[in-house]
TORKOL-4160 file (C-alpha; in steps of 0.2 Angstrom, whole numbers, padded with zeros to 4 digits, m for minus):
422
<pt num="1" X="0319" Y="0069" Z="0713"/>
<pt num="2" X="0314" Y="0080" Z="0725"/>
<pt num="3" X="0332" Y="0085" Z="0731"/>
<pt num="4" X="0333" Y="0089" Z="0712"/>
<pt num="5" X="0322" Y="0103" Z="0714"/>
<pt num="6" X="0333" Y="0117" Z="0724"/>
<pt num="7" X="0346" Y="0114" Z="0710"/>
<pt num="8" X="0333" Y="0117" Z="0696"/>
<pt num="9" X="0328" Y="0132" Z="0705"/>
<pt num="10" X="0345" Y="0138" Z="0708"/>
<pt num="11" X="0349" Y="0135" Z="0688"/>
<pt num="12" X="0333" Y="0141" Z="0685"/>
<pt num="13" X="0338" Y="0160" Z="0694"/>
<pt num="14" X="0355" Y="0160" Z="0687"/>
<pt num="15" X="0347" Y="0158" Z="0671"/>
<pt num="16" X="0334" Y="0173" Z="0672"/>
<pt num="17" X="0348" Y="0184" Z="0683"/>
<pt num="18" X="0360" Y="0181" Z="0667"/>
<pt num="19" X="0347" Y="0185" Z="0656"/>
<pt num="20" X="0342" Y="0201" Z="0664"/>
<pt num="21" X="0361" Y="0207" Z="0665"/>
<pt num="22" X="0362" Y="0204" Z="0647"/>
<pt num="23" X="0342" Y="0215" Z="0646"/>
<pt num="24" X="0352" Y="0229" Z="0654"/>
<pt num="25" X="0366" Y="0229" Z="0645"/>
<pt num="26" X="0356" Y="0229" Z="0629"/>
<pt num="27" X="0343" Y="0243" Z="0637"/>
<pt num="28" X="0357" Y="0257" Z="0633"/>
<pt num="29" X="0346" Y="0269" Z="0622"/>
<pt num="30" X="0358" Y="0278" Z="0608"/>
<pt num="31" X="0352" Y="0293" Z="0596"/>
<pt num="32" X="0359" Y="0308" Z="0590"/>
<pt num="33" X="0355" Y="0325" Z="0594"/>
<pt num="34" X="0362" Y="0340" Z="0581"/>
<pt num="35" X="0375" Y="0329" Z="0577"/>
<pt num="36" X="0380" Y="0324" Z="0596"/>
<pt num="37" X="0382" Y="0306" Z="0600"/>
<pt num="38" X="0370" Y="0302" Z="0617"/>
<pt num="39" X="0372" Y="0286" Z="0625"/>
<pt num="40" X="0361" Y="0285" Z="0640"/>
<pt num="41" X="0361" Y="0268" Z="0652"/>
<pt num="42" X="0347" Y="0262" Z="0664"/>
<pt num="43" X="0348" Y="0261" Z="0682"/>
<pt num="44" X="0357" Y="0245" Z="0685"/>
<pt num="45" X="0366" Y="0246" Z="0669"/>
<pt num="46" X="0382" Y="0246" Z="0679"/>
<pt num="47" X="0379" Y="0232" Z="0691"/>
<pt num="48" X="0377" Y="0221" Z="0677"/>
<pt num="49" X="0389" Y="0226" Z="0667"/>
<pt num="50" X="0403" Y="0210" Z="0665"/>
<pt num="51" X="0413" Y="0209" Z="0681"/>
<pt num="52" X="0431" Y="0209" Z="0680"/>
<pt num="53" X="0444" Y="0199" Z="0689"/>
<pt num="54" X="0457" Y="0205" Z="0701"/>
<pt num="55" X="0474" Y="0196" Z="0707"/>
<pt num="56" X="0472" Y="0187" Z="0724"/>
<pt num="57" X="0487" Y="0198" Z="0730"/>
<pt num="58" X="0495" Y="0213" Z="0725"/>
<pt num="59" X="0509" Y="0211" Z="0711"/>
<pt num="60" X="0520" Y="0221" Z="0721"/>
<pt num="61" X="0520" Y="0234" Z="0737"/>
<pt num="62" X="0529" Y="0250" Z="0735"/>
<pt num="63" X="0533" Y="0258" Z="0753"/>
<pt num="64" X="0537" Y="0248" Z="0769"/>
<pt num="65" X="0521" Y="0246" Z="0783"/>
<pt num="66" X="0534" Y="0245" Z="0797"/>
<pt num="67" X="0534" Y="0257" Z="0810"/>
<pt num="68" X="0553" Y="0261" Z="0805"/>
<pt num="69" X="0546" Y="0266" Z="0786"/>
<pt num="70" X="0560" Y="0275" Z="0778"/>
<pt num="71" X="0551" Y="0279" Z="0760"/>
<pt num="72" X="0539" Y="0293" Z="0764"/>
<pt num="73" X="0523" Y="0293" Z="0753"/>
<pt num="74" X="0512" Y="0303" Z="0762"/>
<pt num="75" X="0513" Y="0316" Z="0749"/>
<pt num="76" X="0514" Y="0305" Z="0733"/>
<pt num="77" X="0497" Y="0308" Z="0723"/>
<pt num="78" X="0503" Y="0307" Z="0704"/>
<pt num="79" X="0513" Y="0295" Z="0695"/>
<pt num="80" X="0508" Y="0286" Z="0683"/>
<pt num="81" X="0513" Y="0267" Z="0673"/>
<pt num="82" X="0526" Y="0264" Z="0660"/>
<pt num="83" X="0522" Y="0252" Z="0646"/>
<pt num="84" X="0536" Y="0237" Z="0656"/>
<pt num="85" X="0525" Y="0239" Z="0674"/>
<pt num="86" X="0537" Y="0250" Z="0680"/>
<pt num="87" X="0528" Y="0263" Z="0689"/>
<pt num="88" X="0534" Y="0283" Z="0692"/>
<pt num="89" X="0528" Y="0293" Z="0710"/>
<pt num="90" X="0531" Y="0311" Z="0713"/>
<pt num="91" X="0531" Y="0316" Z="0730"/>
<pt num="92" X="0530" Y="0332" Z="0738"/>
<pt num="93" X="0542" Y="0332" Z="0751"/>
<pt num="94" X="0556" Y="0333" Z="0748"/>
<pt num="95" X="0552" Y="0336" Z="0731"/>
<pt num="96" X="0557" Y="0321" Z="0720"/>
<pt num="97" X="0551" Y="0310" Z="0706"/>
<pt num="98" X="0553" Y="0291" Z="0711"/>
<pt num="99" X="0556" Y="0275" Z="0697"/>
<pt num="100" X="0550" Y="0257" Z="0703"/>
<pt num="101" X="0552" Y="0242" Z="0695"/>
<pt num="102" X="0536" Y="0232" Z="0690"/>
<pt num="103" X="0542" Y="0221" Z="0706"/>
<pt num="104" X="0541" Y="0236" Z="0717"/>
<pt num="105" X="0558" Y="0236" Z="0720"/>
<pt num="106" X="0570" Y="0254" Z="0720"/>
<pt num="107" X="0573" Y="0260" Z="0701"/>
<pt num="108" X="0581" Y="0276" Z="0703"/>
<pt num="109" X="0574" Y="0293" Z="0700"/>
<pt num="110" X="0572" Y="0305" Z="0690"/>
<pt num="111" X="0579" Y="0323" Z="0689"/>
<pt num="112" X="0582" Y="0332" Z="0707"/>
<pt num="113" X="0575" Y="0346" Z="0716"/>
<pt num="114" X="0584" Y="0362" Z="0712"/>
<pt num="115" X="0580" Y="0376" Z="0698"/>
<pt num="116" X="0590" Y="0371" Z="0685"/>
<pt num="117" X="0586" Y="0361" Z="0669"/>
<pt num="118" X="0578" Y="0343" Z="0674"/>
<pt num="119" X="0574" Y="0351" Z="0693"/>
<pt num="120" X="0560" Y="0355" Z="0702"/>
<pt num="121" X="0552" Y="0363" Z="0716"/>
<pt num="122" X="0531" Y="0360" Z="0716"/>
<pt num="123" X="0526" Y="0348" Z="0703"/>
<pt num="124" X="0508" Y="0347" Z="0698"/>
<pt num="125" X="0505" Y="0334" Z="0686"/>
<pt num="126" X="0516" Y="0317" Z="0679"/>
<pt num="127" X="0510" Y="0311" Z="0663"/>
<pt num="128" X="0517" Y="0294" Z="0655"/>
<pt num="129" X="0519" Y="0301" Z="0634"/>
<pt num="130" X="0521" Y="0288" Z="0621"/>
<pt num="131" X="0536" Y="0277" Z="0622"/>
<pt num="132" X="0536" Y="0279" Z="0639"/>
<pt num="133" X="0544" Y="0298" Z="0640"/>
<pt num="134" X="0540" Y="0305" Z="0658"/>
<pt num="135" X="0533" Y="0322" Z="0657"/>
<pt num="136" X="0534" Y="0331" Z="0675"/>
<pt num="137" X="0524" Y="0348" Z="0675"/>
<pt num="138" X="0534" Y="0361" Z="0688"/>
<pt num="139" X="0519" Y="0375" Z="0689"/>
<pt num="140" X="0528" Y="0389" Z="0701"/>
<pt num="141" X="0543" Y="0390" Z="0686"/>
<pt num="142" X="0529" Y="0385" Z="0671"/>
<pt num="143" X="0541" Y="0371" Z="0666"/>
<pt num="144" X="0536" Y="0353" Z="0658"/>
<pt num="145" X="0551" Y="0344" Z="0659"/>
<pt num="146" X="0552" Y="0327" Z="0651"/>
<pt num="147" X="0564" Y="0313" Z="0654"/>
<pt num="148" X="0567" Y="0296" Z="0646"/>
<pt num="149" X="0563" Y="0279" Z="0652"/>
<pt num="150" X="0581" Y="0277" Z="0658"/>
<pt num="151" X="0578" Y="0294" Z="0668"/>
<pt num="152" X="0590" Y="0303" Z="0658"/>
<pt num="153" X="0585" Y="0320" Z="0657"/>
<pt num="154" X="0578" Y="0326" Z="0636"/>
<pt num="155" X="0573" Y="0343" Z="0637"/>
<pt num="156" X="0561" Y="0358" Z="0647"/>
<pt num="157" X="0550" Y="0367" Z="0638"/>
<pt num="158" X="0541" Y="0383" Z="0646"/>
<pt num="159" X="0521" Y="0387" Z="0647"/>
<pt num="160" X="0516" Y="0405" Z="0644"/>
<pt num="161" X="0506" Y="0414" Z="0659"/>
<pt num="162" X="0487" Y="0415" Z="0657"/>
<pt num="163" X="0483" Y="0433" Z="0659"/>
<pt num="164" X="0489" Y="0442" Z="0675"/>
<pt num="165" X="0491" Y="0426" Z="0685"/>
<pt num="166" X="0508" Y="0422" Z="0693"/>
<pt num="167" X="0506" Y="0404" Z="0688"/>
<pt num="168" X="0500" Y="0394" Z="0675"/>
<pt num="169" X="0484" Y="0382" Z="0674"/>
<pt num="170" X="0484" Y="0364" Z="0679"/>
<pt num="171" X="0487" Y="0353" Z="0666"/>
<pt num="172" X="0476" Y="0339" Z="0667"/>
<pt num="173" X="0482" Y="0328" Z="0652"/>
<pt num="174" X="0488" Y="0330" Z="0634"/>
<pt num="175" X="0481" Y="0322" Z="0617"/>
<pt num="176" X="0488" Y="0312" Z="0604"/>
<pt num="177" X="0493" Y="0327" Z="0593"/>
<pt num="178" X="0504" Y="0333" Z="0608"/>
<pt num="179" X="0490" Y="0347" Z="0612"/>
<pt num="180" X="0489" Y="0350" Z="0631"/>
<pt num="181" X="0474" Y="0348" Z="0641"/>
<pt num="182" X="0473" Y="0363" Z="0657"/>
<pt num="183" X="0460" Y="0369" Z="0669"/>
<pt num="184" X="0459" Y="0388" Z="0674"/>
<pt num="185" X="0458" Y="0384" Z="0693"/>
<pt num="186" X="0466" Y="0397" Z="0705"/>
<pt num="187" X="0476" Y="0391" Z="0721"/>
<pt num="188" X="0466" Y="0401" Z="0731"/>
<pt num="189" X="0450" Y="0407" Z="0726"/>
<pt num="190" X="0439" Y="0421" Z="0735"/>
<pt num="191" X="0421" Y="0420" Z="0733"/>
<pt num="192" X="0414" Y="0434" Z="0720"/>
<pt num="193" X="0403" Y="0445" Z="0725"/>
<pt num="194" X="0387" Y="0444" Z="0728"/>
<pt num="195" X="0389" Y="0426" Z="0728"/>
<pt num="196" X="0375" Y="0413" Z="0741"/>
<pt num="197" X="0385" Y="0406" Z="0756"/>
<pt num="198" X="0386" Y="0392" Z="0745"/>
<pt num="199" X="0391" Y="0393" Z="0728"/>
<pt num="200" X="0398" Y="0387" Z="0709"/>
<pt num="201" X="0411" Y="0398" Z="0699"/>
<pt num="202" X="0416" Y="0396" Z="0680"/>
<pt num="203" X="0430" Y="0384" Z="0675"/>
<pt num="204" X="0435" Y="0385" Z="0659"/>
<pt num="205" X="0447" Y="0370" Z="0650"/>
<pt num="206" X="0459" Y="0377" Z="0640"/>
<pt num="207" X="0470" Y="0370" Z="0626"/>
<pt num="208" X="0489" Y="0373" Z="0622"/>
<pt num="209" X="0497" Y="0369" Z="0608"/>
<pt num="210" X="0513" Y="0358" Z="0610"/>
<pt num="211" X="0523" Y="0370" Z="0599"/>
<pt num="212" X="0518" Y="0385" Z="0613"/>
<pt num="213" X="0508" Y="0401" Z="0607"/>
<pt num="214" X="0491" Y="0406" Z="0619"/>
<pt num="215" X="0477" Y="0397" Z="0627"/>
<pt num="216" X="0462" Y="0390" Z="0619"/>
<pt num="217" X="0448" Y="0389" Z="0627"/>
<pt num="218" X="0441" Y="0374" Z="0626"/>
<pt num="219" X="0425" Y="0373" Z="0637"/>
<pt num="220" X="0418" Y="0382" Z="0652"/>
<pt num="221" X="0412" Y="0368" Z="0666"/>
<pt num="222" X="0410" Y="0375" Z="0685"/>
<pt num="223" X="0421" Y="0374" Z="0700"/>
<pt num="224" X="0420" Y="0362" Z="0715"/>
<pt num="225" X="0405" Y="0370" Z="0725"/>
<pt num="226" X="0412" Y="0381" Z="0735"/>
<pt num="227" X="0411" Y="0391" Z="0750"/>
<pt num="228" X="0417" Y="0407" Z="0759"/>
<pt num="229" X="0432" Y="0407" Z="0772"/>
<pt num="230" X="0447" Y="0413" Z="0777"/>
<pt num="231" X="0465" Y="0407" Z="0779"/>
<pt num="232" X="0477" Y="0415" Z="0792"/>
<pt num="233" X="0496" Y="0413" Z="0792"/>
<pt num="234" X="0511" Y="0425" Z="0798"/>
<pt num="235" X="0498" Y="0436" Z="0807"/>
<pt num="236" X="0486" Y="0440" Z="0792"/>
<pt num="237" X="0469" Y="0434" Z="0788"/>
<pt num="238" X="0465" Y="0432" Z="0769"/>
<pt num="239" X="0446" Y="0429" Z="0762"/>
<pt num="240" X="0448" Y="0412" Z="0751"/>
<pt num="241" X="0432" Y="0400" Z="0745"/>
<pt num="242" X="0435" Y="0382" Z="0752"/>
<pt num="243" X="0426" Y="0368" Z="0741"/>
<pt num="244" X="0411" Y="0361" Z="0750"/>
<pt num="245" X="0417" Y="0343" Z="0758"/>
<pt num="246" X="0409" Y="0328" Z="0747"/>
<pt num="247" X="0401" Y="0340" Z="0737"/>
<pt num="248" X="0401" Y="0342" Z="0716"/>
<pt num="249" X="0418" Y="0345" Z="0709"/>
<pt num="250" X="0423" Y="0344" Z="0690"/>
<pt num="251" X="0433" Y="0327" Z="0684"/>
<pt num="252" X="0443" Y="0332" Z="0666"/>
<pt num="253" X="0452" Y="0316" Z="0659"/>
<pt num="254" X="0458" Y="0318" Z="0642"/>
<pt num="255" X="0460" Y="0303" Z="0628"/>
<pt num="256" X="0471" Y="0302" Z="0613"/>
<pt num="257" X="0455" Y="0309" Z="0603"/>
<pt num="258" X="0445" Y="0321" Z="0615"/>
<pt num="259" X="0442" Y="0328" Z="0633"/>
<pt num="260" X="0429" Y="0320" Z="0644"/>
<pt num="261" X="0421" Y="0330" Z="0659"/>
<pt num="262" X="0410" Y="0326" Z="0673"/>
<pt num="263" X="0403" Y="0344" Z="0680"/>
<pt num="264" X="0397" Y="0333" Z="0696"/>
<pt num="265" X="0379" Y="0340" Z="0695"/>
<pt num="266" X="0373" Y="0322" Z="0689"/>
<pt num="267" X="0378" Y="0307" Z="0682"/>
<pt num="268" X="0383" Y="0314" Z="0667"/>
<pt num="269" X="0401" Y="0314" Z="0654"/>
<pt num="270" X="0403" Y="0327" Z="0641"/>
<pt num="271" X="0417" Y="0321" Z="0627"/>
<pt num="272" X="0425" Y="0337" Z="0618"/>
<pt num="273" X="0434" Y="0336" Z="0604"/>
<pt num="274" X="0444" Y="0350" Z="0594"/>
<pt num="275" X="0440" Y="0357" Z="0579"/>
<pt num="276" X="0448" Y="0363" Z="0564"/>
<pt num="277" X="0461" Y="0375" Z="0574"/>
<pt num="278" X="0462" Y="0372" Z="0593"/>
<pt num="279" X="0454" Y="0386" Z="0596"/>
<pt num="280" X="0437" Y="0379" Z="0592"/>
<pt num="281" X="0428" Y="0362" Z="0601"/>
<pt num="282" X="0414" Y="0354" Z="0599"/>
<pt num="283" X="0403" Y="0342" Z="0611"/>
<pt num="284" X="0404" Y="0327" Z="0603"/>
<pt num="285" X="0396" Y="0313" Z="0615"/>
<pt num="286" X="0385" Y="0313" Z="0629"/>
<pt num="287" X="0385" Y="0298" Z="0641"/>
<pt num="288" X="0371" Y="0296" Z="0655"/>
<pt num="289" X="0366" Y="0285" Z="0671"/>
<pt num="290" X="0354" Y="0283" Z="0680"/>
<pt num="291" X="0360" Y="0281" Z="0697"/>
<pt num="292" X="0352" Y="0284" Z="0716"/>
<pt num="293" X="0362" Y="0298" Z="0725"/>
<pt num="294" X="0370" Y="0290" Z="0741"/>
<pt num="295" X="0368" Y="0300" Z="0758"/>
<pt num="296" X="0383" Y="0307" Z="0766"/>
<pt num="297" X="0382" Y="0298" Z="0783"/>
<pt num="298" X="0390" Y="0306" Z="0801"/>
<pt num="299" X="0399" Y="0293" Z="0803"/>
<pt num="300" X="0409" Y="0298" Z="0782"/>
<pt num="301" X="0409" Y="0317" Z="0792"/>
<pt num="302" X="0418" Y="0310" Z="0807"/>
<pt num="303" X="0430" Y="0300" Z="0794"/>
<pt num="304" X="0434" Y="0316" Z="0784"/>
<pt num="305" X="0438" Y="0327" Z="0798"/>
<pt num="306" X="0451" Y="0314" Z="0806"/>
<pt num="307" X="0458" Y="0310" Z="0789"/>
<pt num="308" X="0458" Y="0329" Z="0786"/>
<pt num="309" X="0469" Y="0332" Z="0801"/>
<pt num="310" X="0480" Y="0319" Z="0801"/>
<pt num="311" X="0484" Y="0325" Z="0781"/>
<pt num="312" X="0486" Y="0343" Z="0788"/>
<pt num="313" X="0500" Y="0336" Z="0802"/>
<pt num="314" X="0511" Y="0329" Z="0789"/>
<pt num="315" X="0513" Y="0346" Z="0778"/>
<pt num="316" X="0515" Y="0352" Z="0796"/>
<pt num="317" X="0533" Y="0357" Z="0792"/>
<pt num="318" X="0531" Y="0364" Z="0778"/>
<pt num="319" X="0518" Y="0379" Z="0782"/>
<pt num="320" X="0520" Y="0395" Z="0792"/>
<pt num="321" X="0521" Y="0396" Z="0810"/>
<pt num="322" X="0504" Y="0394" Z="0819"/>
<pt num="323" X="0495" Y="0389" Z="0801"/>
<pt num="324" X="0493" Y="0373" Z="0806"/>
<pt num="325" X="0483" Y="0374" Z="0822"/>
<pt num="326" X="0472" Y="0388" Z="0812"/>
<pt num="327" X="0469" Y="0376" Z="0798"/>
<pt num="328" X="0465" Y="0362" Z="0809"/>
<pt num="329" X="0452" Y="0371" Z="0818"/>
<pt num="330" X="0443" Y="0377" Z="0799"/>
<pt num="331" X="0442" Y="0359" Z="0797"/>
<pt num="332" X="0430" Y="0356" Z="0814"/>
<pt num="333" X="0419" Y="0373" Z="0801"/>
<pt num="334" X="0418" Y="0364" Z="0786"/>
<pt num="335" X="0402" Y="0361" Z="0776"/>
<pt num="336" X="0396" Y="0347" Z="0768"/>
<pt num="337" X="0385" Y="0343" Z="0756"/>
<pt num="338" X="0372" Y="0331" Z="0759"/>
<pt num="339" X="0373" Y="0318" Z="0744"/>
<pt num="340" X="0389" Y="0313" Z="0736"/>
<pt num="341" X="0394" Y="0316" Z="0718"/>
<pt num="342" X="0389" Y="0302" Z="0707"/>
<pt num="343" X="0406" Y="0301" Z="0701"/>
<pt num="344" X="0423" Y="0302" Z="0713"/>
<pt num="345" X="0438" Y="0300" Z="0702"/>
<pt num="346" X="0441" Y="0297" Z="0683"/>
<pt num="347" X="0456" Y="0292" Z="0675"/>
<pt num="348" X="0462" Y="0287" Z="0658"/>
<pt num="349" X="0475" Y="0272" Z="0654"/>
<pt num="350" X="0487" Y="0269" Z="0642"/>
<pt num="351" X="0473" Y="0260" Z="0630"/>
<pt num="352" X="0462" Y="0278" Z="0632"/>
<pt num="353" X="0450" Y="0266" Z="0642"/>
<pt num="354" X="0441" Y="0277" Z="0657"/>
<pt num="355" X="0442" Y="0272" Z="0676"/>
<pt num="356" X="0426" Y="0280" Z="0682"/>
<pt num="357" X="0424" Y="0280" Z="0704"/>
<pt num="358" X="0408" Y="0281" Z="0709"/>
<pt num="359" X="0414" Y="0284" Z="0727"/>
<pt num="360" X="0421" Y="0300" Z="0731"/>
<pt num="361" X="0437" Y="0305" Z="0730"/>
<pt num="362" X="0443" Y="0305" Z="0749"/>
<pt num="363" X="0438" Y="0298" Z="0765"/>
<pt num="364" X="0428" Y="0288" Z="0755"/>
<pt num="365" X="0427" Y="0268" Z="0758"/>
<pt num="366" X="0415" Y="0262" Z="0740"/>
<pt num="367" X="0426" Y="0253" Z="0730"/>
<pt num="368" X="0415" Y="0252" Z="0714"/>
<pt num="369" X="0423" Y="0255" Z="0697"/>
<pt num="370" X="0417" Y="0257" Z="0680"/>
<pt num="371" X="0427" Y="0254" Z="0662"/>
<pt num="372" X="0423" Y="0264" Z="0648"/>
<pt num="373" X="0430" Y="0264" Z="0630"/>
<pt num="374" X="0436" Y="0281" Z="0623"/>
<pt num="375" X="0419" Y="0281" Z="0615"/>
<pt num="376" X="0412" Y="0280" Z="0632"/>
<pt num="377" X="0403" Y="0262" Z="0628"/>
<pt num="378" X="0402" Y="0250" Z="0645"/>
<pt num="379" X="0415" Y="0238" Z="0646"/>
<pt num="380" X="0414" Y="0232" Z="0662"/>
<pt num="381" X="0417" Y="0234" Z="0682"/>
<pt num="382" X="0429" Y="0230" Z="0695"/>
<pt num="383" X="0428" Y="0230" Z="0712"/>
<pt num="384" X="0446" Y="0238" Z="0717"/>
<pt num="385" X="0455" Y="0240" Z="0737"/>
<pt num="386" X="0449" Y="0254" Z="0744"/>
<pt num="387" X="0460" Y="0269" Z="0742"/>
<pt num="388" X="0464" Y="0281" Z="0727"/>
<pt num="389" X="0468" Y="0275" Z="0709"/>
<pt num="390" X="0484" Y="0283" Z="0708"/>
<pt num="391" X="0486" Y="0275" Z="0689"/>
<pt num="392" X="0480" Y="0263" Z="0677"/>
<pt num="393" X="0486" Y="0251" Z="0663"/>
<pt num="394" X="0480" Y="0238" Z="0651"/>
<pt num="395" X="0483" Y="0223" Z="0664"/>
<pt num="396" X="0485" Y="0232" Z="0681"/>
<pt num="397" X="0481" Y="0247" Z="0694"/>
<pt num="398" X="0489" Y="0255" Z="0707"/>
<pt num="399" X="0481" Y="0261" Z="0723"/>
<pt num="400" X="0485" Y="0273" Z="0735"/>
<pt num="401" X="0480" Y="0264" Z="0753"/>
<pt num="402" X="0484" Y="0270" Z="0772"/>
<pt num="403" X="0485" Y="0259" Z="0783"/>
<pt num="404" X="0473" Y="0264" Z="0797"/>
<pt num="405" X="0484" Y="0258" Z="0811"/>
<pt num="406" X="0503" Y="0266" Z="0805"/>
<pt num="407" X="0495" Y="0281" Z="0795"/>
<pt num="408" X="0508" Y="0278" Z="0781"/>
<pt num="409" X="0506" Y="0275" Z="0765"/>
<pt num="410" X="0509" Y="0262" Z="0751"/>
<pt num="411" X="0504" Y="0258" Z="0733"/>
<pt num="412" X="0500" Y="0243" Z="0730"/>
<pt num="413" X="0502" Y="0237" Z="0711"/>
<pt num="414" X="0485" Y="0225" Z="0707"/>
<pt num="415" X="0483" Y="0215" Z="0692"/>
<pt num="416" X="0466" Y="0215" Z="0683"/>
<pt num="417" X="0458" Y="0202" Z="0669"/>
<pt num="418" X="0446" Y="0212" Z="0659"/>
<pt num="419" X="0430" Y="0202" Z="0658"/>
<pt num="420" X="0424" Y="0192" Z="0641"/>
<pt num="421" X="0408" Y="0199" Z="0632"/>
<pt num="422" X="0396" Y="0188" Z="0631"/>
């Protein structure tokens, strides 16, 4: 009987553990406030939210780990997932957008660099349309060019300048009705006068319909928190703001039906939706949690500033003489902020459900995600390979990991088993 007792005990915790997941799940208060949905979620809300599996190995591996690598993906930050698995990367240098197969394997590519129709120079932004239409946006030529799933190449379509600026916002995402989602950042902003060593600046979120015309404005969040500097290349020194390492930053990820947005203050979403005419929005849904701030450590310092270099060696070639070394060394003058953002990254899939990070962004080694519904409702968490979700779909992810030892990079295509509700 008495060797009984331990497993009664143990039954006996996983019973009253299970029963105050499912308190905390229950716990999320929801009202309305002047017609704004508000959903707010108690601390440990997450942690107890349904837990969902992940493959025991990658579902494929796109770049080689060997020391004779030929596929460079140092630069590839954006792609996305085609509804087959196939998965799309644009990389920087040369400039080129890359197909793979859902096996990893080679799939050709799509357009080429060059000016004319279906090339490129700088893309900004890859976004995966329904039925699987590539759109690639090329900011310097103000171009969204769109190519089948076979890569053939459909048509470009041109974005209209915002104001006096030589290029056009970045596009974040576009909704369901074809109207695109932008942010008014500039390349390199100077701090504005006046302003505390330290500091936020307005970004607005603007709309464009798919037909062309203006920007709409949508919303007005604020900037990553910046901070005044400099940057020197061919002799000159310009004034820029350089965003604060680890500090706040706005996350935009549009749905089919809305726009969600993170300001990085707190743990806070904000869902807009349009109104009548895309020139009107409204705050639609508020979503809270309450979650402890984490410390940034020396030792996540000491990590950003070796990451930080060895980012700034592989663009090496492509900047200015002596820009290199004069960068490097405004990396050793950065500032950091002292807590990280509640939330790192946030991504929408295919099925509108949201990815949200709560580690940061970069440098960062918290592996902790959190699934939302296009309404914003928990659906569950998923502990992911460290790295940076570069895309997400119904059944898989990809991440973008470096291998410590060899500095390349892969992506590595992981399945995931959404959790049954109990």
């Amino acid at each position: 009987m008495s060797r009984s007792i331990p497993l009664l005990a143990l039954l006996l915790l996983a019973a009253c553990a299970s029963g105050e997941r499912a308190a905390l799940r229950t716990a999320v208060v929801e009202r309305d406030s002047a017609g704004i949905a508000i959903r707010e979620y108690p601390a440990g809300a997450i942690a107890a939210a349904p837990e969902w599996a992940l493959s025991a190995e990658p579902l494929a591996v796109i770049g080689d780990d060997a020391p004779d690598a030929t596929l460079d993906l140092s630069t590839a930050s954006m792609g996305g997932i085609l509804s087959d698995g196939r998965v799309v990367v644009a990389i920087a240098q040369p400039a080129q957008l890359l197909m793979f197969n859902a096996d990893g394997t080679p799939g050709g590519t799509l357009g080429r660099q060059g000016e004319g129709p279906g090339e490129y120079r700088f893309l900004q932004a890859v976004l995966v349309l329904p039925g699987d239409t590539v759109l690639a946006f090329e900011i310097v030529r103000r171009k969204a060019i769109r190519f089948a799933p076979d890569g053939t190449f459909l048509r470009e379509a041109d974005f209209p300048l915002l104001g006096d600026r030589p290029v056009a916002p970045i596009l974040r995402g576009r909704l369901a009705d074809g109207t695109f989602v932008l942010s008014g950042e500039s390349l390199l902003p100077q701090a504005p006068g006046g302003a505390e060593k330290v500091f936020r600046m307005d970004l607005p979120i603007f709309t464009l319909a798919e037909t062309g015309g203006q920007y709409d404005t949508l919303t007005v969040t604020q900037s990553a928190q910046m901070y005044a500097s400099s940057i020197s290349m061919m002799d000159q020194t310009m004034p820029i703001a350089r965003p604060v390492v680890f500090g706040p930053a706005p996350l935009v990820s549009p749905t089919a039906t809305g726009v969600w947005i993170s300001s990085g203050e707190s743990a806070e979403l904000r869902e807009f939706r349009l109104g009548d005419t895309t020139a009107s929005a409204v705050l639609h849904r508020i979503v809270r949690f309450q979650m402890e701030p984490r410390p940034v450590t020396e030792g996540d310092r000491e990590r950003y500033t070796t990451d930080a270099k060895e980012m700034l060696t592989r663009f090496g070639a492509m900047m200015p003489p002596g820009m290199l070394e004069a960068e490097q060394a405004k990396v050793d003058e950065a500032l950091f902020a002292n807590t990280f953002p509640a939330f790192g990254q946030l991504r929408t899939d295919l099925g509108n459900r949201l990815w949200l990070g709560t580690g940061a962004p970069f440098g960062d080694s918290v592996r902790d995600w959190v699934v939302l519904d296009a309404d914003g409702a928990l659906l569950g968490r998923v502990n992911l390979p460290e790295g940076m979700l570069f895309a997400a779909a119904a059944d898989r992810v990809v991440m973008r990991r470096e291998d410590a030892t060899t500095g390349l990079v892969r992506l590595e295509v992981w399945g995931v088993t959404p959790a049954t509700q109990p």
